[in-house]
N, C-alpha and C positions, 0 to 999 in steps of 0.2 A: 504494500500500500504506500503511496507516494505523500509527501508532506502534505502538498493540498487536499486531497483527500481526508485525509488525518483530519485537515483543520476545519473542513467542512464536516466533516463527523461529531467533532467537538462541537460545532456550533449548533449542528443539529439538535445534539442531544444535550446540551444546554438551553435550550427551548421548550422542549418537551418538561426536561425536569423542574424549569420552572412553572410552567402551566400545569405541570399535576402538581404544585403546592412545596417542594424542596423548599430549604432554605439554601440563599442564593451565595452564602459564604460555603456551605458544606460542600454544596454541587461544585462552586468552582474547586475546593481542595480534593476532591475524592478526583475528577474525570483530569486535573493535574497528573494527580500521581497515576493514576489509571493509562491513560494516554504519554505519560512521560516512560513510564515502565514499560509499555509498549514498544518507545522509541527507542530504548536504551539496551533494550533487553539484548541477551547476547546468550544463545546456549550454550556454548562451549564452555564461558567462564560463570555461567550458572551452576553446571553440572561440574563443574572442576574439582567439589570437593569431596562427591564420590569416589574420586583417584584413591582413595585413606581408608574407603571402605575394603572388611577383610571377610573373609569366610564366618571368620570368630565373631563380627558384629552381631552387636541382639540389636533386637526392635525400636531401642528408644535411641539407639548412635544414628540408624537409616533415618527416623525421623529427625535426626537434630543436624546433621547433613542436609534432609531437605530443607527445611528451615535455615539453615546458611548458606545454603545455593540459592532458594527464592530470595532472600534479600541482598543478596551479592548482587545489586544493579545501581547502578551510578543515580537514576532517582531519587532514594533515600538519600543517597549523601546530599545530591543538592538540596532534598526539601529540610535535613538539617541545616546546612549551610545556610540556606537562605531565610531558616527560620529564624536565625540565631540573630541573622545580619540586620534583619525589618525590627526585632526584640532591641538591639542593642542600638539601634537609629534615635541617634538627641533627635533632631526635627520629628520624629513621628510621634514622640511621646507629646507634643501638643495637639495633636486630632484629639483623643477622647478628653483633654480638659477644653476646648472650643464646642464638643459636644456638648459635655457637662454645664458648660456656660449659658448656651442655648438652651438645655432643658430648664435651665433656675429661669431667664427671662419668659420662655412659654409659663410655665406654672405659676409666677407671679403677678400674670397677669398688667406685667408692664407694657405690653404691645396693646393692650384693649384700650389701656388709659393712652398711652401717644397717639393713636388712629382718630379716637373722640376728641383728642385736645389736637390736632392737628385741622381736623375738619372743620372746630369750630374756627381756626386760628386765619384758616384759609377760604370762609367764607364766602367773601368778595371776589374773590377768583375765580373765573370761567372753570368749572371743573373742578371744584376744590375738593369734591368728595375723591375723585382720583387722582387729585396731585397730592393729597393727605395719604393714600392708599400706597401710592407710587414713594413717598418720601419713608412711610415707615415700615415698606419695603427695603430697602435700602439700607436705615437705621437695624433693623432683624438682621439683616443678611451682615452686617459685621460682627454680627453675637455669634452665629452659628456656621458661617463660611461656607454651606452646603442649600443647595436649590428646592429639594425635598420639602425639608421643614418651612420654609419660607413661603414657597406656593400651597402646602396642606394647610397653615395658619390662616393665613391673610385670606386663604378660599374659607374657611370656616368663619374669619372675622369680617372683611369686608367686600367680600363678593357679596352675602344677603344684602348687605346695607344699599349697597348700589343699586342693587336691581330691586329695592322698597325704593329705592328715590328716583326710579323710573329710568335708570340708565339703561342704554343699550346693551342687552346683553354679548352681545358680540364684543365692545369696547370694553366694556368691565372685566369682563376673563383676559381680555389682551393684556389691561393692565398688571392684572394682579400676575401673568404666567412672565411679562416682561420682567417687572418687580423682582421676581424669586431669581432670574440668572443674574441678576447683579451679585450674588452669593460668592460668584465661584473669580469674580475681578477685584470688587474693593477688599482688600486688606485687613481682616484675616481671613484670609481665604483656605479651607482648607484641601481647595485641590489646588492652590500652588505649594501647599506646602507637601503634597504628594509629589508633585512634579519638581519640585524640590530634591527628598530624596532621593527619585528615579534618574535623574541627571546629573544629577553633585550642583547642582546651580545654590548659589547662595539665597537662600530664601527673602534677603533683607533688599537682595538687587530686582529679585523679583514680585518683592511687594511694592518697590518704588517703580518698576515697570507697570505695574498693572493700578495704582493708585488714579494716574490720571484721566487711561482711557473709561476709568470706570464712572468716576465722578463725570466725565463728559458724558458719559452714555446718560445718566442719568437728567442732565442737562435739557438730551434731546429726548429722553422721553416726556419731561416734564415742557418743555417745549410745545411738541407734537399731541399731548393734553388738551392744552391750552388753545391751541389752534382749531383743531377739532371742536372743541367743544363751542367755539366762537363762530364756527363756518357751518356747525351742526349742531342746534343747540337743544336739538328733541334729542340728540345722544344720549348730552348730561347736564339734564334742567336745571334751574340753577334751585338750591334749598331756600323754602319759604322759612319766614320766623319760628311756624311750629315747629319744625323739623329740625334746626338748627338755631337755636335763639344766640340774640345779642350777649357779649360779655363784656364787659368794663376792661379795658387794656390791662392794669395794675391787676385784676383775678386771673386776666390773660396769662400774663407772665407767669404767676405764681404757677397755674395748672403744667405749663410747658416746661418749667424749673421740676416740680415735681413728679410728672410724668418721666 
């Protein structure tokens, strides 16, 4: 069987084991070693440690021979090597604290209060229910680095609100899916710190790389908002009093401070 083959095998049945329900860590480690064992395999130096077997061997030597012929395959070794190597990675030991960071701001309920205190802040603004949507998009996605959590939130917190306040649904999901890939550009991001490292790339050259196209992007999405909603304004009506009432600038602050 030829490498591509191989690799469309692997993809295959990486598909399959997702769709009957696998977990998608285990599938990948198992059809590694699976598929790697495969690659590697070599019977000659499998079976090499039979040469030691004698007439005089009992039953438990033949099994204990197979058992070091089956794992006499360059597989193992790399999947310790490379376990040891991802283990003993300084840069990767900040993923699950940017995780852990992002579960304490979901649970505290600090995105519900910035979206509401954003919204009311933004008011006046053609579209300020999705420029508030779109900003604390952005604000999430430095807590937790990753697009997942970002787009499940903000669809759970402010995809309803939008589509009660008569917004386009087409526009509303735009924003809020736009929102969530800002995750993986502003700073901390935890797939540069993956690509970090898988490269040897200094993580610090590559958060000052990707700082400014990020905040630009955000610029023009919050731009393209704003225009929209000015050229199309049954998009994203603007909020009446009830819906969004006046705040006194001085409580303004205080909520935004606090939030």
């Amino acid at each position: 069987m030829t490498d591509p083959q191989i690799a469309l095998m692997m993809l295959g049945l990486f598909i399959i084991f997702v769709f009957l329900g696998f977990p998608i860590a285990f599938t990948l480690m198992a059809m590694g070693i699976g598929f790697g064992y495969y690659a590697y395999y070599d019977a000659g130096r499998m079976w090499r440690s039979f040469d030691r077997l004698d007439e005089t061997a009992s039953s438990w030597d033949s099994w204990s021979l197979w058992f070091e012929g089956f794992y006499n395959n360059r597989i193992f070794d790399l999947f310790v090597n490379q376990t040891f190597t991802v283990m003993s990675n300084e840069v990767l030991t900040a993923v699950p604290l940017f995780l852990f960071m992002g579960y304490i701001v979901e649970r505290s309920n600090i995105v519900d209060r910035l979206f509401t205190t954003l919204n009311i802040a933004s008011k006046n603004i053609p579209g300020s229910m999705g420029v508030a949507a779109l900003i604390t998009c952005a604000l999430f996605a430095t807590a937790t680095g990753i697009v997942g959590a970002v787009v499940t939130l903000m669809g759970l917190l402010a995809l309803p609100a939008m589509l009660k306040a008569r917004y386009d649904p087409s526009f509303a999901a735009g924003i809020i899916c736009a929102g969530g890939t800002l995750g993986i550009l502003i700073p901390p991001s935890i797939m540069l710190i993956v690509y970090a490292a898988a490269t040897n790339v200094s993580i610090v050259r590559l958060y000052a790389a990707a700082l400014l196209p990020g905040l630009t992007l955000v610029g023009l999405y919050l731009v393209y908002i704003v225009g929209r909603s000015l050229l199309q304004p049954s998009a994203a009506p603007k909020p009446t009093d009830d819906e969004v009432p006046d705040v006194p600038m001085g409580k303004l602050i205080w909520l935004i401070i606090t939030s």
